[in-house]
N, C-alpha and C positions, 0 to 999 in steps of 0.2 A: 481542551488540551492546553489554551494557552493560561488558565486559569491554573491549572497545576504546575505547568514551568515558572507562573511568577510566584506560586507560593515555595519554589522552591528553591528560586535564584532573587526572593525578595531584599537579603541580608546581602548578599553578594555583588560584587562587582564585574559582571559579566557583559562583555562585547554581543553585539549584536552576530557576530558569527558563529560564536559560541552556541546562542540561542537557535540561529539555522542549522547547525551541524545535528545540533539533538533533533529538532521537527526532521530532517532529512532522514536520518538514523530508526526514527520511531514510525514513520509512515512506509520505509525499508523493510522491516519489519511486519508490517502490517500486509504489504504485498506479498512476503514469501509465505507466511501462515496462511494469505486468501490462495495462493498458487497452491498447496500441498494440502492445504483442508479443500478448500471447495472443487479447484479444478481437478486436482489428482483422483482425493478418496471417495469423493462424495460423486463427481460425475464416473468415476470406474463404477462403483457401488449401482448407480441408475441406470449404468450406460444400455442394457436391456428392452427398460421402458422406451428411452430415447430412441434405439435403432428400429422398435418400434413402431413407433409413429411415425419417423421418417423411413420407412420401409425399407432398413440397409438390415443388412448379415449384423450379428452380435462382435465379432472380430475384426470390422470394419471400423468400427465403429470404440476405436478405445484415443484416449487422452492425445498418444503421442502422435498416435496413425491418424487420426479425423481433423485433429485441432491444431498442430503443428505450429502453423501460421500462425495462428490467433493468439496462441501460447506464447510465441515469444517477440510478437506483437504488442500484446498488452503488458508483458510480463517483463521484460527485457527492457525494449526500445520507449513506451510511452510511459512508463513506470518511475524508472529511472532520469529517463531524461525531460520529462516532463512533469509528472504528476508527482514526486517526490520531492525536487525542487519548488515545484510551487507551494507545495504544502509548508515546508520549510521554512520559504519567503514569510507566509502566511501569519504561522504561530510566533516565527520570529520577532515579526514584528509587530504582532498585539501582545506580545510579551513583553517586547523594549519598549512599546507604547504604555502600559499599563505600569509598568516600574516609574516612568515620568508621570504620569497621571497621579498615582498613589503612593505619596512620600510623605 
């Protein structure tokens, strides 16, 4: 990722926050597509197998009703305010490292 922001802010004169606002923005992204492909359609689509094995009713057992917590746990609180920022930090700055590096 950070290999594609310098070839893409390599001509340019871009701040270091500039830099975080995109990694923040692109890993943003990356959470709500994991949230609506993986948690949504694909554990609805199993959710059968899964109540399965843990021997619950099929109805019990759906995204909003079983995972609640978890959803907006991961999704909401550690996404946004954790894992999104740090990713940000991250590309940021072997972005704005790699422009100093390679001039």
């Amino acid at each position: 990722m950070s290999g594609s922001m310098y070839l893409c802010y390599k001509d340019r004169d871009v701040s270091f926050l500039t830099l975080f606002i995109e990694g923040y923005l692109v890993m943003m992204m990356m959470n709500i597509a994991d949230f609506v492909v993986m948690d949504l359609i694909l554990f609805s689509i199993s959710a059968k197998r899964f109540a399965e094995k843990l021997d619950m009713s099929v109805k019990d057992f759906r995204p909003f009703k079983c995972w609640k917590k978890h959803l907006f746990l991961e999704h909401i609180l550690q996404s946004i305010f954790v894992l999104c920022p740090l990713i940000g930090i991250i590309t940021g700055g072997l972005t704005w490292l790699l422009r100093l590096i390679i001039k």
